[in-house]
BAFI-3210 file (N, C-alpha, C; in Angstrom, 3 decimals, decimal comma, padded with zeros to 6 digits):
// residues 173
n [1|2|3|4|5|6|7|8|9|10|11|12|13|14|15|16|17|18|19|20|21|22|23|24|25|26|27|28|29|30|31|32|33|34|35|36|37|38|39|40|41|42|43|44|45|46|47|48|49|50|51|52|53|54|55|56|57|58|59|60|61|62|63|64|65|66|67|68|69|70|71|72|73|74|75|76|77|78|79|80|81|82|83|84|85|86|87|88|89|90|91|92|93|94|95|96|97|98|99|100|101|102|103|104|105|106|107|108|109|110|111|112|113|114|115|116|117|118|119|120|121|122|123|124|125|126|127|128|129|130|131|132|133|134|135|136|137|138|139|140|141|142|143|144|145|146|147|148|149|150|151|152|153|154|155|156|157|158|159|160|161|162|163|164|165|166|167|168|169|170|171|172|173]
n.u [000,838|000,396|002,014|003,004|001,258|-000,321|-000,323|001,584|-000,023|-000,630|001,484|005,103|004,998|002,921|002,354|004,285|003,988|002,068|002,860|004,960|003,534|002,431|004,857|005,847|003,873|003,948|006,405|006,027|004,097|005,171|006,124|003,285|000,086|-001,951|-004,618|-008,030|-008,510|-006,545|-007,375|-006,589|-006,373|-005,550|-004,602|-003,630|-001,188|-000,599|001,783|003,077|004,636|003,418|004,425|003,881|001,327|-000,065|001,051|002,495|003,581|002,199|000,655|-000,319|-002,112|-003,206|-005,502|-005,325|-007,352|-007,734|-008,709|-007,105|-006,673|-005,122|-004,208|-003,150|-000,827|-000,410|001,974|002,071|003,060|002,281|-000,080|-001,736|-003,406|-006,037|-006,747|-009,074|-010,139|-010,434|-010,219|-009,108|-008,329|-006,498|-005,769|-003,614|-002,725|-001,298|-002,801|-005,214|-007,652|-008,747|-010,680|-010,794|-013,921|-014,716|-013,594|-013,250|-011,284|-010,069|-007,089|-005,549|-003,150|-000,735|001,417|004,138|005,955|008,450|007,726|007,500|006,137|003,288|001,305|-000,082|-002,960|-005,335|-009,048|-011,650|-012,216|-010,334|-009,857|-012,249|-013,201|-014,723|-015,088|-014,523|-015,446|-018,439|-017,975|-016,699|-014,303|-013,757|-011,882|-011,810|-011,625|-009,671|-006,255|-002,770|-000,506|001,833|004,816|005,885|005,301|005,589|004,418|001,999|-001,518|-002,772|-005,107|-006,611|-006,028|-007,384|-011,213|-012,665|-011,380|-010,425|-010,567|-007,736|-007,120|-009,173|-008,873|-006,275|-006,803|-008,524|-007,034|-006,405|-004,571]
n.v [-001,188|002,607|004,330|006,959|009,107|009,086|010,605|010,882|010,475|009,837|008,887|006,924|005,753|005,364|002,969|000,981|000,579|-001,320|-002,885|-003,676|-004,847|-006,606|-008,252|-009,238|-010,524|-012,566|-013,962|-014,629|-016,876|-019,057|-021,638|-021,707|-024,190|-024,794|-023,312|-021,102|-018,085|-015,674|-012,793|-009,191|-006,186|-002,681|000,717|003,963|006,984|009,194|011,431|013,759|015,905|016,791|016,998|016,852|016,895|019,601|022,960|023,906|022,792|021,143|019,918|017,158|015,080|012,087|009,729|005,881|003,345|-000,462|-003,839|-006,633|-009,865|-012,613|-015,379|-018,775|-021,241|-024,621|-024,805|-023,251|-020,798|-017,702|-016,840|-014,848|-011,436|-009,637|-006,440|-004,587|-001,309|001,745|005,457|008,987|012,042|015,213|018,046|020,662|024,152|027,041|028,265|027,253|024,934|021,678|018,880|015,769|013,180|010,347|007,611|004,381|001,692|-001,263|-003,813|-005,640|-008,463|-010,834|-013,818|-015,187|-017,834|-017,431|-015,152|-012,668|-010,053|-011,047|-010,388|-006,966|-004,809|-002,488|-001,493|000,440|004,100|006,710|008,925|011,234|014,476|017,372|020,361|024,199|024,784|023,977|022,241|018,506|016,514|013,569|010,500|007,120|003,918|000,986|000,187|-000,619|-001,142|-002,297|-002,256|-000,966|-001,138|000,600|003,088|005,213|006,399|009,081|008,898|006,875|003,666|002,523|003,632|006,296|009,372|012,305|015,482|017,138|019,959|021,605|020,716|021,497|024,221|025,246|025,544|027,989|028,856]
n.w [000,000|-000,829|001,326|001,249|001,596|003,475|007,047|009,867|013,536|015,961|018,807|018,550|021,130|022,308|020,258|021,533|023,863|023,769|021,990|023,940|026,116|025,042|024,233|027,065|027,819|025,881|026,649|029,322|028,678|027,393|028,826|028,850|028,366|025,364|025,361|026,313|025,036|027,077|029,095|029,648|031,192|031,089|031,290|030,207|029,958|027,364|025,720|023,211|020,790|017,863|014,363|012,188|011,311|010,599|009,658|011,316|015,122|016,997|020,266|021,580|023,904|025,631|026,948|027,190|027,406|027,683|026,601|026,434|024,692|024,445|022,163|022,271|020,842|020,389|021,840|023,451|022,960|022,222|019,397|018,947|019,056|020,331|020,802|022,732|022,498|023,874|023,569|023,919|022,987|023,286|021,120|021,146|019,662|019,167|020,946|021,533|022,289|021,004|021,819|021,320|020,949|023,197|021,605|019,775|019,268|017,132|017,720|015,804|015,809|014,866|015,277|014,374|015,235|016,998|017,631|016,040|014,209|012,006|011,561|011,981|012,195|012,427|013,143|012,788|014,718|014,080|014,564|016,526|015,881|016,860|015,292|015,952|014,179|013,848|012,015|011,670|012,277|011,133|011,302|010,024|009,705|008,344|009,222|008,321|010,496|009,960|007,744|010,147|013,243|015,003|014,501|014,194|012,574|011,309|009,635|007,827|005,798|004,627|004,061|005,576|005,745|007,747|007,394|006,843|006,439|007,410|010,096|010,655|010,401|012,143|014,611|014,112|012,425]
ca.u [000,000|001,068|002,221|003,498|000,113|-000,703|000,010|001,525|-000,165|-000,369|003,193|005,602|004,972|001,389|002,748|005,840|003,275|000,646|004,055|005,539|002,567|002,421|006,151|005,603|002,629|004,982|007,681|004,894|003,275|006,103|005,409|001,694|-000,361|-003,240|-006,520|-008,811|-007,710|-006,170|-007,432|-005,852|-006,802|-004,691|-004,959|-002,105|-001,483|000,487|001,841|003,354|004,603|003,198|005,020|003,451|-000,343|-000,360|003,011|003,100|003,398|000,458|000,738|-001,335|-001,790|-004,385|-005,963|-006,088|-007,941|-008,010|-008,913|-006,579|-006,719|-003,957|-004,276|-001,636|-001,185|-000,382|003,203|001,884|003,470|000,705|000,004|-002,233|-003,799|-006,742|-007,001|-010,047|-009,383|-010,854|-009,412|-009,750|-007,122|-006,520|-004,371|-003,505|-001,632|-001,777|-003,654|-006,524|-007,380|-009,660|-010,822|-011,721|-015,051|-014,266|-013,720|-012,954|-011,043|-009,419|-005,924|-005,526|-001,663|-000,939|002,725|005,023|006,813|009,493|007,088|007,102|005,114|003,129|-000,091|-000,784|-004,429|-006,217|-009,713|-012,183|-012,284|-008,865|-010,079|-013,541|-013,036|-016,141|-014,356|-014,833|-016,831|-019,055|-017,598|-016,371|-013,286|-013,739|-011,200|-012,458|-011,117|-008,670|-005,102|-001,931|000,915|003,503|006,086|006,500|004,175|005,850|003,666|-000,026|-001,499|-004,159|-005,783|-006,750|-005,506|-009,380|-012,277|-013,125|-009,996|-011,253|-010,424|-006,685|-006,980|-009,634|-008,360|-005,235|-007,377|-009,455|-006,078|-006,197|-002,907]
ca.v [000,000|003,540|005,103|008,217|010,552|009,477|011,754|010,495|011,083|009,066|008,604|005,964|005,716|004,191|001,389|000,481|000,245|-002,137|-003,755|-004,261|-005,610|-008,088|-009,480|-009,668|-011,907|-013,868|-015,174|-015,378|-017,910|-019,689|-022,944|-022,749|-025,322|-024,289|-022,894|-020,709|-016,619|-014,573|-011,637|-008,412|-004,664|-001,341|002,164|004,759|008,049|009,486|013,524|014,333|017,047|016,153|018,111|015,857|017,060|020,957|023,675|024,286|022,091|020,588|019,483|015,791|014,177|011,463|008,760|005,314|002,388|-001,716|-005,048|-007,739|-011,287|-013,238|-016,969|-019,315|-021,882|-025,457|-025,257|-022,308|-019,122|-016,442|-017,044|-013,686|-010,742|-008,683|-005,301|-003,448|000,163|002,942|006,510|009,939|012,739|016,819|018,459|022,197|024,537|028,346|029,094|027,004|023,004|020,538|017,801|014,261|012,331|009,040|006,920|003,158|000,697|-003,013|-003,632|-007,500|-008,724|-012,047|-013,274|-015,990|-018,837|-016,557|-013,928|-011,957|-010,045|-011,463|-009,055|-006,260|-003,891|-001,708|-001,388|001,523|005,366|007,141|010,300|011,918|015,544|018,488|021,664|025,076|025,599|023,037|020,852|017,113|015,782|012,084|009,276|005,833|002,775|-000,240|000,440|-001,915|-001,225|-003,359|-002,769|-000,406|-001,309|002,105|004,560|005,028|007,716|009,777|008,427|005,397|002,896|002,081|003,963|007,988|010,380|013,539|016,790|017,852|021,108|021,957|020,337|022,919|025,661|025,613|026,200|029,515|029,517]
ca.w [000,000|-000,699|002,604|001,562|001,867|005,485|007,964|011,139|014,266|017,139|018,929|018,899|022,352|022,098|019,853|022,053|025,065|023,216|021,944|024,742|026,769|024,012|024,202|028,267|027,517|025,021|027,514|030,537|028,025|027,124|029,765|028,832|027,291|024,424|025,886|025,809|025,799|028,533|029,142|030,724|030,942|031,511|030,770|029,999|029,223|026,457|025,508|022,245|019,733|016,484|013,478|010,803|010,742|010,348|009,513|012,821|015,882|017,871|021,248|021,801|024,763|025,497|027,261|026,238|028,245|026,612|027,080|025,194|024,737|024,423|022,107|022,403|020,212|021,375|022,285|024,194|022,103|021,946|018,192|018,276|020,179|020,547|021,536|022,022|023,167|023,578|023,810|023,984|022,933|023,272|020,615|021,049|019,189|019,038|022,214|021,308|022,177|020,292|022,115|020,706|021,783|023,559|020,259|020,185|017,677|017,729|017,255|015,484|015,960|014,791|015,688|014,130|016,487|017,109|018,802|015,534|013,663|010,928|010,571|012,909|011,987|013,091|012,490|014,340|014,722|013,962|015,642|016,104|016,862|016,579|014,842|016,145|012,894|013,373|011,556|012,188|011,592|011,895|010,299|010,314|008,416|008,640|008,636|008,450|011,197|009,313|008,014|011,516|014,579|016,008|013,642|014,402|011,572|011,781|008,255|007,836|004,601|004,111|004,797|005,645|005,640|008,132|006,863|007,352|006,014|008,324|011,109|011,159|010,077|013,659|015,344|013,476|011,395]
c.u [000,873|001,395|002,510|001,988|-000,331|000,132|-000,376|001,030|-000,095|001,185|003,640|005,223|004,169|001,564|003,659|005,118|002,780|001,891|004,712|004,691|002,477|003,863|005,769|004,576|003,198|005,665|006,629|004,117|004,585|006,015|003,728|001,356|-001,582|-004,160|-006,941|-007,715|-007,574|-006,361|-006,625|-006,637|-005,879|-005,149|-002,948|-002,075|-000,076|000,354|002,879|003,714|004,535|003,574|004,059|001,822|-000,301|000,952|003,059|002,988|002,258|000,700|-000,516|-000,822|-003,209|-004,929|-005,989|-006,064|-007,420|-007,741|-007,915|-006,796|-005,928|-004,194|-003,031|-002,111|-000,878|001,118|003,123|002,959|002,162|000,725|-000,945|-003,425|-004,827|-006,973|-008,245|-009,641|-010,326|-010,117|-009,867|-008,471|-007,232|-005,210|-004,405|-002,617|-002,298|-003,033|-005,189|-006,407|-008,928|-009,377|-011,513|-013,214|-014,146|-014,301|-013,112|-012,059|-010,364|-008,048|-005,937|-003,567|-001,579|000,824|002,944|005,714|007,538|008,985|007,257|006,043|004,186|001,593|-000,282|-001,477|-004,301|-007,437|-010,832|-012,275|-010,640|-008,811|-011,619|-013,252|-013,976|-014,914|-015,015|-015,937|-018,340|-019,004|-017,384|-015,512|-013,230|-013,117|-011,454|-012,132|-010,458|-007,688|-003,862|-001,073|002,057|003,738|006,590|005,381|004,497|004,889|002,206|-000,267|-003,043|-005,110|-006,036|-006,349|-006,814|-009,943|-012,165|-011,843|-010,823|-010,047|-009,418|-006,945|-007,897|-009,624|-007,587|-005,987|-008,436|-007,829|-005,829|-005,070|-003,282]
c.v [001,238|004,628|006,683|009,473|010,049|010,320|010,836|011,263|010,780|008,548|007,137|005,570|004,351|002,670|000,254|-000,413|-000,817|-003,294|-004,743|-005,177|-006,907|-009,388|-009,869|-010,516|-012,988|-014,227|-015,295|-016,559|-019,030|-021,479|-022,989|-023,858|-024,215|-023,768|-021,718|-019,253|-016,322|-013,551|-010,255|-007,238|-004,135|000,146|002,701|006,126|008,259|010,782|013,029|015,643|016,408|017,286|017,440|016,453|019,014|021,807|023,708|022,714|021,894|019,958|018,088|015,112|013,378|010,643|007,182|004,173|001,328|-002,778|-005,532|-008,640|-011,775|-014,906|-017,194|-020,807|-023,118|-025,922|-024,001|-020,971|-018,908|-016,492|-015,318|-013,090|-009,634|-007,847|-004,506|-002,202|001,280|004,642|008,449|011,412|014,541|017,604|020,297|022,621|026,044|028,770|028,235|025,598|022,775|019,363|016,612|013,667|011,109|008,265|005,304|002,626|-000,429|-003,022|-005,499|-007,441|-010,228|-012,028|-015,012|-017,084|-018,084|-014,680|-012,715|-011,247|-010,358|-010,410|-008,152|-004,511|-003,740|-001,291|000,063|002,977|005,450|008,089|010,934|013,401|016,628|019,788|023,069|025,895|025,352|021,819|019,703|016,758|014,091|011,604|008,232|004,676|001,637|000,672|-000,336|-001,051|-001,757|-002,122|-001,697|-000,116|-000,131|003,652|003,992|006,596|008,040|009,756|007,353|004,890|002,397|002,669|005,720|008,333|011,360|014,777|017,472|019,418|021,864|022,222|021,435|024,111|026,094|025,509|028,024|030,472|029,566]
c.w [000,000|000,687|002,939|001,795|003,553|006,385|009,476|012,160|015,467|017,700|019,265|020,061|022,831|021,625|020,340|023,080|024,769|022,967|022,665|025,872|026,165|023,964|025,618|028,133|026,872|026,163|028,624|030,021|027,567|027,568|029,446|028,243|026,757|025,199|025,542|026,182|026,807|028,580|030,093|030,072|031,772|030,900|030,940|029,255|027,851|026,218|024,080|021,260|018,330|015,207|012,079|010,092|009,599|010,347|010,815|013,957|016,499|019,050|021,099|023,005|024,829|026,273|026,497|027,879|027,027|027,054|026,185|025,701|023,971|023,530|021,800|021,287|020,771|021,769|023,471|024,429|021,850|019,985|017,569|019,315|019,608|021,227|021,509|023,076|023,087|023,925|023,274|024,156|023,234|022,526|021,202|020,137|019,285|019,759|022,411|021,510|021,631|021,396|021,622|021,168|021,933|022,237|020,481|018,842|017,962|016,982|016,855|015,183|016,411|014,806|014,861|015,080|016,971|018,109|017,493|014,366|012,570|010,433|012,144|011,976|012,708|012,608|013,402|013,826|015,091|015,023|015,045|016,639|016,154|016,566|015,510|015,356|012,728|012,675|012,072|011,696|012,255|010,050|010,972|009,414|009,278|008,303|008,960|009,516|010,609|008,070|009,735|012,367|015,220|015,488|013,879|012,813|012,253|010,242|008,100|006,176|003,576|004,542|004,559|006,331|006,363|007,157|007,357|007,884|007,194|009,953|011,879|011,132|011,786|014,797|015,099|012,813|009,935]
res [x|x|x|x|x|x|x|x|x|x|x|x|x|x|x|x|x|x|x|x|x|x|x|x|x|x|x|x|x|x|x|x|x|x|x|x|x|x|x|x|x|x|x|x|x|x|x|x|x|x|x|x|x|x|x|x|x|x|x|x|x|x|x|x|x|x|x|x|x|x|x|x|x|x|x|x|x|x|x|x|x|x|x|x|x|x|x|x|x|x|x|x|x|x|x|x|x|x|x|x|x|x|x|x|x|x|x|x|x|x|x|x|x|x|x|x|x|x|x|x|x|x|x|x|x|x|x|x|x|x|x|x|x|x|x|x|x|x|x|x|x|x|x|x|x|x|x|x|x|x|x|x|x|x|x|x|x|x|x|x|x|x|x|x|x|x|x|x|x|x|x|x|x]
***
């Protein structure tokens, strides 16, 4: 897929976290046997300077909550993980903040013997956020993580693109 028109937005950070929750589940599974999923829940915050959306900088910080479930396959390596999440962000820039509505989406991360990655989606709300104008900037689709589980975008690969241009333009540059 062509990568170059998305516009990163979400920080490394987010993906490292979800990441890293996921290898710690790999070696804690290691001695299992097959069964049914494992579930866990956490929350976490995250802050950011995002240069990527609008000329100027944007401050983002956010919320995110999420259940996963963990299957193992029968040598008991996690063969693949569900995330559902929900989350809820605040960018600023130039004196002014936008806040998101609570928005949700599922993260699918399927892993190799070796604990790596062989498909990790995302399917859900990118970002819902109500413009100063009235408007709505909502992105909504599927989008691949691979080839780098560290980039989240703020576009999705499938589905409804929200409205850059607008986006920056309710900061008032």
């Amino acid at each position: 897929m062509n990568r170059t028109w998305k516009i990163v937005c979400r920080p490394a950070m987010r993906a490292s976290v979800l990441a890293g929750l996921v290898a710690c589940a790999l070696l804690g599974a290691q001695s299992a046997q097959a069964a049914g999923p494992q579930s866990s829940n956490g929350s976490f915050d995250v802050a950011s300077t995002v240069t990527t959306i609008c000329p100027f900088a944007v401050a983002q910080t956010g919320h995110i909550t999420y259940t996963e479930r963990d299957y193992t396959d029968d040598t008991g390596h996690i063969s693949r993980a569900i995330l559902n999440v929900a989350e809820q962000d605040t960018f600023t820039a130039n004196g002014i903040t936008l806040t998101t509505d609570l928005y949700h989406y599922t993260l699918f991360q399927s892993f190799d013997a070796q604990g790596g990655f062989t498909d990790f989606h995302g399917t859900g709300v990118v970002a819902r956020i109500h413009l100063p104008d009235g408007g709505l900037f909502l992105s909504a689709g599927q989008l691949s993580l691979l080839p780098d589980p560290n980039k989240f975008f703020f576009t999705p690969d499938i589905g409804r693109s929200g409205d850059v241009p607008s986006f920056c333009a309710a900061f008032g540059a």
